[in-house]
C-alpha positions in Angstrom: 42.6 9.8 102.9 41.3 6.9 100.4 43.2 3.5 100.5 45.6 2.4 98.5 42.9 0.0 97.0 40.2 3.1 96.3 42.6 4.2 93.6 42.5 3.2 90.2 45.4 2.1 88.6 47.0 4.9 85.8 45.5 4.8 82.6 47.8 3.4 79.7 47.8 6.8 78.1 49.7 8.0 81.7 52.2 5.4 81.8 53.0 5.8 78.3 53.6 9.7 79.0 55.3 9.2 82.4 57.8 6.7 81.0 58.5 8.9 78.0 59.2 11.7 80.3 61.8 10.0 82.2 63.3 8.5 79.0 63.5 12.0 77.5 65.3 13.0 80.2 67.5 10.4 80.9 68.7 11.2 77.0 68.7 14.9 77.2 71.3 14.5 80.2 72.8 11.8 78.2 73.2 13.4 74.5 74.0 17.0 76.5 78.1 16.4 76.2 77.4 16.1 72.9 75.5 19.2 72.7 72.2 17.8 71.4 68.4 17.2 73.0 66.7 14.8 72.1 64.6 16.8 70.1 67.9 17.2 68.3 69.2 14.0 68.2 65.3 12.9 66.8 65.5 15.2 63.7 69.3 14.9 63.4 69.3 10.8 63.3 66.3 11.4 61.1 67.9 13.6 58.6 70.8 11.6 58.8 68.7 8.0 57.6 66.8 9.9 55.0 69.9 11.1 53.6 71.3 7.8 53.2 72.0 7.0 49.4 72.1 10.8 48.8 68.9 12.0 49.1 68.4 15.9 50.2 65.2 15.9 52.2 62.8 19.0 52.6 62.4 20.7 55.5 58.8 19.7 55.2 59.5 16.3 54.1 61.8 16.0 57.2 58.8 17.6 59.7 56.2 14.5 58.2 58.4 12.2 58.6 59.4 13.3 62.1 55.9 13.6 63.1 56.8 17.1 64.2 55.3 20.6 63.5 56.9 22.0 60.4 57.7 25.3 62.6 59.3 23.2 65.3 61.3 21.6 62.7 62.7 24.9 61.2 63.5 25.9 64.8 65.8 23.0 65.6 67.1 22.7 62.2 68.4 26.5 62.8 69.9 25.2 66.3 71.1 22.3 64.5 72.7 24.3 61.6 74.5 26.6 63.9 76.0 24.2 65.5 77.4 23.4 62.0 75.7 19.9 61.9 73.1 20.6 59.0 73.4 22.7 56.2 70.5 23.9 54.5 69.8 25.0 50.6 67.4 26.4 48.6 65.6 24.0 46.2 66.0 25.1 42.9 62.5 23.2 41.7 60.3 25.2 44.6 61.4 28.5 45.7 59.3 28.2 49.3 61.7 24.9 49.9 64.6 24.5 51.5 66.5 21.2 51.5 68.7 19.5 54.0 71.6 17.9 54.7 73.5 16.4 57.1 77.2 18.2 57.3 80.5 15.8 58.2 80.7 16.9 61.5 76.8 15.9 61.6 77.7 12.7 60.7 80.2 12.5 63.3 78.3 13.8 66.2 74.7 11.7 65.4 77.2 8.5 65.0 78.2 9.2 68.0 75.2 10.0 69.7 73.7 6.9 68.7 75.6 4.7 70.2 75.1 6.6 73.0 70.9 6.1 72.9 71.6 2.6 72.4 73.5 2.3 75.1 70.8 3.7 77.0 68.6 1.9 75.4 70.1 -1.0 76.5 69.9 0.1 79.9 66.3 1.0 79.7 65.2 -2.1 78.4 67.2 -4.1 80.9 64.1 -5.5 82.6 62.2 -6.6 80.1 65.8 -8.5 79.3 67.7 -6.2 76.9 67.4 -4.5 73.0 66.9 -7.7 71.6 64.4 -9.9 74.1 61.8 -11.6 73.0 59.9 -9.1 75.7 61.1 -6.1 73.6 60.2 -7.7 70.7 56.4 -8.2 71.6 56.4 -4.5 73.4 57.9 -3.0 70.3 55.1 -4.7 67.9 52.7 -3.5 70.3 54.0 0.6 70.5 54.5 -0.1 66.2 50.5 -1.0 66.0 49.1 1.6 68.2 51.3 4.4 66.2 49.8 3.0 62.8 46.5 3.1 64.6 47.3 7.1 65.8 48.2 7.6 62.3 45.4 5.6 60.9 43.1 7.8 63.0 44.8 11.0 62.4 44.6 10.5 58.3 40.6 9.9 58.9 40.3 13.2 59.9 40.5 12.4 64.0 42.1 13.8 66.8 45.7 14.4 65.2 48.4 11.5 66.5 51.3 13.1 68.6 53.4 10.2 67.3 55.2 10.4 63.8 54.5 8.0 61.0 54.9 4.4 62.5 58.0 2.7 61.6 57.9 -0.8 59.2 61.3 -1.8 59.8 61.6 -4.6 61.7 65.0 -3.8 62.6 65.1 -2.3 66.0 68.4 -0.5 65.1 66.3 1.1 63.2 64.0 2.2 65.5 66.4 3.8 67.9 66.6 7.2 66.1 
């Protein structure tokens, strides 16, 4: 049996993956009363910030900004409509589109759910000495240049970025979707 020294410690890649695991989780079990995932709650709170000043996304617009397979989109956007939180609409300009919106009850249900994730957040982040530490501040710069690097990387025609388009708000309400 090799020693506890013979091991090498986890790549960064594994404790990146690990810890988003147990975050997912932690939110799935957390937005479930609410009857999202966090899949949901991702595309939702996404919807919901593009929409801001009236703007009716694309489904595909919604899916790049996301960072998520266009199919994967249409598949929770279906979930998300029958719940009655999204309604979609044909766009009259492109007969293959279809555009979004968030519905009132979708506004009620992703205001509520995010204070929920930053609760959580909160909660997550407590080591590193809460949402707004000057700890959380330098992790968050770091996770913001490694996703323009994934997306950097992805756009040269490399290994595609699981990540979506890095965020430039320096807000980190803003990055709690």
């Amino acid at each position: 049996m090799p020693r506890p020294t013979d091991i090498p410690p986890p790549s960064m890649g594994y404790l990146v993956w690990h810890l988003t695991l147990r975050w997912r989780a932690e939110l799935d079990r957390a937005l479930a009363p609410l009857g999202l995932t966090s899949a949901q709650y991702a595309l939702l709170a996404s919807l919901y910030g593009l929409s801001q000043g009236g703007a009716r996304p694309s489904q595909r617009e919604l899916a790049d900004f996301a960072g998520l397979e266009p199919m994967y989109v249409s598949r929770l956007v279906r979930a998300l409509q029958r719940a009655g939180l999204v309604e979609r609409a044909g766009n009259p300009a492109d007969t293959r589109a279809v555009l979004l919106s968030v519905t009132d009850r979708g506004v009620q249900v992703v205001t509520a759910a995010r204070a929920t994730v930053l609760r959580l957040e909160e909660q997550r982040l407590a080591p590193l000495g809460g949402r707004r530490s000057e700890r959380t501040a330098q992790l968050r710069e770091a996770l913001l240049i490694l996703l323009r690097h994934a997306e950097t990387t992805r756009s040269a025609g490399q290994a595609p970025a699981a990540a979506r388009p890095a965020p430039t708000a320096s807000d980190p309400d803003q990055l709690s979707r």
